[in-house]
MMTF fields as JSON, N, C-alpha, C and O atoms, coordinates in Angstrom:
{
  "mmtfVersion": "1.0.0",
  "mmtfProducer": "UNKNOWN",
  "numBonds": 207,
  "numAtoms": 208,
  "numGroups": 52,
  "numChains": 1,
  "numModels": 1,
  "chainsPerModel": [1],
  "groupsPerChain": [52],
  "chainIdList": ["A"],
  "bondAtomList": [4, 2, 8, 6, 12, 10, 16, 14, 20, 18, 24, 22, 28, 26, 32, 30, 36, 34, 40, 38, 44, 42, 48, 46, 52, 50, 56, 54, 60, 58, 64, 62, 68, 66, 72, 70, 76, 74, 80, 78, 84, 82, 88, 86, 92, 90, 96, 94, 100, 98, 104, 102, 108, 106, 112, 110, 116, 114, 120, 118, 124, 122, 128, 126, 132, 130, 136, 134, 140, 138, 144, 142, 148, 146, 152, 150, 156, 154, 160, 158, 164, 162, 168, 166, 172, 170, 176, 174, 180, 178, 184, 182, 188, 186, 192, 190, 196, 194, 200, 198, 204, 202],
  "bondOrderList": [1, 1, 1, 1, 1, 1, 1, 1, 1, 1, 1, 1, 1, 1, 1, 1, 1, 1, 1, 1, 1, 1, 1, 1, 1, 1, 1, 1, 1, 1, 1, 1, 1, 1, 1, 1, 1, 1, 1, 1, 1, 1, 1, 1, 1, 1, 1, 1, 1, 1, 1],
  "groupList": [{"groupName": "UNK", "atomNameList": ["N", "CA", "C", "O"], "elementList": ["N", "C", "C", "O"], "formalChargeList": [0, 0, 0, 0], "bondAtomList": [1, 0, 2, 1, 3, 2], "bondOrderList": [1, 1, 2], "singleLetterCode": "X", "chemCompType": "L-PEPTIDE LINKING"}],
  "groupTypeList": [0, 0, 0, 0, 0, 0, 0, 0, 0, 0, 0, 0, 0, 0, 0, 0, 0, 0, 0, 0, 0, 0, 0, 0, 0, 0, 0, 0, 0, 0, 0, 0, 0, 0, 0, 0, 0, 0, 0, 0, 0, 0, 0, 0, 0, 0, 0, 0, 0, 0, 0, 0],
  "groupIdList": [1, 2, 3, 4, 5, 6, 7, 8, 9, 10, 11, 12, 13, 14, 15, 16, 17, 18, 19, 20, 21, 22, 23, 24, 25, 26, 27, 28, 29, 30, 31, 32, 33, 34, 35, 36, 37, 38, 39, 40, 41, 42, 43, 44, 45, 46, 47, 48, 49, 50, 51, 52],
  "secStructList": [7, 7, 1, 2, 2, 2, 2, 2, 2, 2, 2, 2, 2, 2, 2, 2, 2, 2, 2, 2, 2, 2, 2, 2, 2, 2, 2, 2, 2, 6, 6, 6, 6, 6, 1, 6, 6, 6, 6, 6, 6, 7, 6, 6, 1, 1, 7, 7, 7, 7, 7, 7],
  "xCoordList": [19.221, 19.309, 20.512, 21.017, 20.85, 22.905, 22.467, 21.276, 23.482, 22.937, 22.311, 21.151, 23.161, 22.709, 21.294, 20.54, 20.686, 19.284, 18.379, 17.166, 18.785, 18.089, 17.938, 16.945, 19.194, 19.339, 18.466, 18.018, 17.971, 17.238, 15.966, 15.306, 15.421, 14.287, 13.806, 12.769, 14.464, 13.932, 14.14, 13.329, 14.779, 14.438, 13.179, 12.001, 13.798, 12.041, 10.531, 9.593, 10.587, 9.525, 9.27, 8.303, 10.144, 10.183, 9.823, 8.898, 10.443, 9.994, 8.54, 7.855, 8.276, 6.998, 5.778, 4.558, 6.307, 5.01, 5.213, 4.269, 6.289, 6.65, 6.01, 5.431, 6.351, 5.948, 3.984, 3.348, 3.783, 1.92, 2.024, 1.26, 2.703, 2.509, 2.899, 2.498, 3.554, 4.768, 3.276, 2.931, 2.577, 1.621, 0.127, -0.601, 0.053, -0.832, -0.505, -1.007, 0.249, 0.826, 0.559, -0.406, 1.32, 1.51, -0.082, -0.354, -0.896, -2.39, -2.849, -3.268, -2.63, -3.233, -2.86, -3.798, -1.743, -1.042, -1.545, -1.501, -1.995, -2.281, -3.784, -4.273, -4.835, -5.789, -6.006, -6.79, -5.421, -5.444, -4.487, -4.143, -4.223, -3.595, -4.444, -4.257, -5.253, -6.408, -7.283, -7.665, -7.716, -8.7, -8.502, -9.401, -7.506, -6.812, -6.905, -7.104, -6.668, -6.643, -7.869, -7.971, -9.331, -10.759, -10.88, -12.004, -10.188, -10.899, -10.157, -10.509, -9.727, -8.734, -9.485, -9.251, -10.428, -10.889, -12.486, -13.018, -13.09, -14.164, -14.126, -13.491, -14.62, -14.745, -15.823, -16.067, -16.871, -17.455, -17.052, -17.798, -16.256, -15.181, -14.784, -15.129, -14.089, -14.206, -15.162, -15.152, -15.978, -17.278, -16.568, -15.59, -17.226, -17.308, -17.603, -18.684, -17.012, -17.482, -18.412, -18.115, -19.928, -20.269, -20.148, -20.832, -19.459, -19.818, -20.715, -21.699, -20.356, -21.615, -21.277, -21.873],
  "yCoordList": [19.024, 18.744, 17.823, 17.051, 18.038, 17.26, 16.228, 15.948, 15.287, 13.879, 14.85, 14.731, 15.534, 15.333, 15.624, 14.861, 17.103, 17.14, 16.281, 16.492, 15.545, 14.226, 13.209, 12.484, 13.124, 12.201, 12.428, 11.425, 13.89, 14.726, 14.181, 13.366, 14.605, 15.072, 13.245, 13.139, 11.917, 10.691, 10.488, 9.623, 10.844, 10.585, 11.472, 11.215, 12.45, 13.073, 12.794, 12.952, 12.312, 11.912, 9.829, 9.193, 9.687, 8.198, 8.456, 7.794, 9.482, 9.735, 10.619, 10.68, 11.254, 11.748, 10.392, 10.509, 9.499, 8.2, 7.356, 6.899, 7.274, 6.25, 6.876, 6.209, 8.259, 9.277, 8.462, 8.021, 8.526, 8.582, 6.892, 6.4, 6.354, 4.954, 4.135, 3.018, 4.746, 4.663, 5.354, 4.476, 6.26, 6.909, 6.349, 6.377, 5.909, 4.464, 3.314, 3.25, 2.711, 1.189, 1.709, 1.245, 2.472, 3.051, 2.809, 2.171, 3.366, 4.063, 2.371, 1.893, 1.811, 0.19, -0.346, -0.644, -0.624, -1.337, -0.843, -1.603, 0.313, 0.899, 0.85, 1.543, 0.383, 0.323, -1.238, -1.578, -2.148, -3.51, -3.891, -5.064, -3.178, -3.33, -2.622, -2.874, -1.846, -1.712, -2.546, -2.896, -2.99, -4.206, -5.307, -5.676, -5.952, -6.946, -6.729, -7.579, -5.32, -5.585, -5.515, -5.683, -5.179, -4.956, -6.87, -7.356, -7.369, -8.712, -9.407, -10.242, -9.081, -9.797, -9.477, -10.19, -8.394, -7.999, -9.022, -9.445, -9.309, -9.816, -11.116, -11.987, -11.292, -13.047, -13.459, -14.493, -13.233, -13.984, -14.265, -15.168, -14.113, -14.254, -15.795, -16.537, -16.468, -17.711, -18.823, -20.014, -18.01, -18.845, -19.837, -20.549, -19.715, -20.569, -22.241, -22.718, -22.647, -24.343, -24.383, -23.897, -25.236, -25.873, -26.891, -27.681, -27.65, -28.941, -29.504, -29.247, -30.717, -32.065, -32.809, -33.88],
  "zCoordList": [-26.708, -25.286, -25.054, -25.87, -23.864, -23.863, -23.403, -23.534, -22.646, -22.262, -20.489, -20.095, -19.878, -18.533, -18.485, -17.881, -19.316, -19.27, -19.896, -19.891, -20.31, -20.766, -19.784, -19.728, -18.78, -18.001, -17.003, -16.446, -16.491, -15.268, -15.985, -15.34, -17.549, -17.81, -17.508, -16.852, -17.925, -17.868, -16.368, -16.037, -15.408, -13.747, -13.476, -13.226, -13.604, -13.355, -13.533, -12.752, -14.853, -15.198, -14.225, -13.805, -14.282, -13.574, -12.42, -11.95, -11.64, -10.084, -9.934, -8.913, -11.177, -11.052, -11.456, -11.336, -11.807, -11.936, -10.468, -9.824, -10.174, -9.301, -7.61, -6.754, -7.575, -6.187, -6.154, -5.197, -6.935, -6.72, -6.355, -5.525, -6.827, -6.936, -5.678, -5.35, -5.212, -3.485, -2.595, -1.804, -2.507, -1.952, -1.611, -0.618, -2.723, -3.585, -2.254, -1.132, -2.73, -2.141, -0.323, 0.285, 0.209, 1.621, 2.202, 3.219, 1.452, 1.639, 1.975, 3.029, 0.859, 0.714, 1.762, 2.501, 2.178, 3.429, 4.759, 5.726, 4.867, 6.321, 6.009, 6.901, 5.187, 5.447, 5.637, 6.523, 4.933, 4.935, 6.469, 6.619, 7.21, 8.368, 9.568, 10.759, 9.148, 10.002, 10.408, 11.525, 8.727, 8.542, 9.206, 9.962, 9.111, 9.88, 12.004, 12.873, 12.097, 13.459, 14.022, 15.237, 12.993, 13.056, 12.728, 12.606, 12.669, 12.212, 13.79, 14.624, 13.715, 15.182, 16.49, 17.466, 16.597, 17.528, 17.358, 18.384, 15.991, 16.045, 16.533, 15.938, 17.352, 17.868, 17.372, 17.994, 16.401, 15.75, 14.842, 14.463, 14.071, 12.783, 13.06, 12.141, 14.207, 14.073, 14.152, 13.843, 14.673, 15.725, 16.653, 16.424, 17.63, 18.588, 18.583, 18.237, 18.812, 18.713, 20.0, 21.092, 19.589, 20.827, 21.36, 20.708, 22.576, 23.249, 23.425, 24.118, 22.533, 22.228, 22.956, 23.065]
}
């Protein structure tokens, strides 16, 4: 095998681990950014102080 198909066969394989992993991360961020705007909406999450 010459250098260039060597050079394809080690990107390839790098972009075939890295593609799932980029897909992965994306997935995480837009659910932890949901979560966040579900916590922002709860007003019992801080509680309320009462006046003494």
């Amino acid at each position: 095998m010459n250098e260039v198909g060597m050079g394809l066969t080690i990107a390839g394989i790098a972009v075939g681990i890295a593609f799932p992993l980029m897909i992965t991360h994306y997935r995480r961020e837009r659910q932890r950014a949901r979560l966040m705007q579900r916590l922002d909406h709860f007003t019992g999450w801080y509680g309320k102080r009462r006046k003494s």
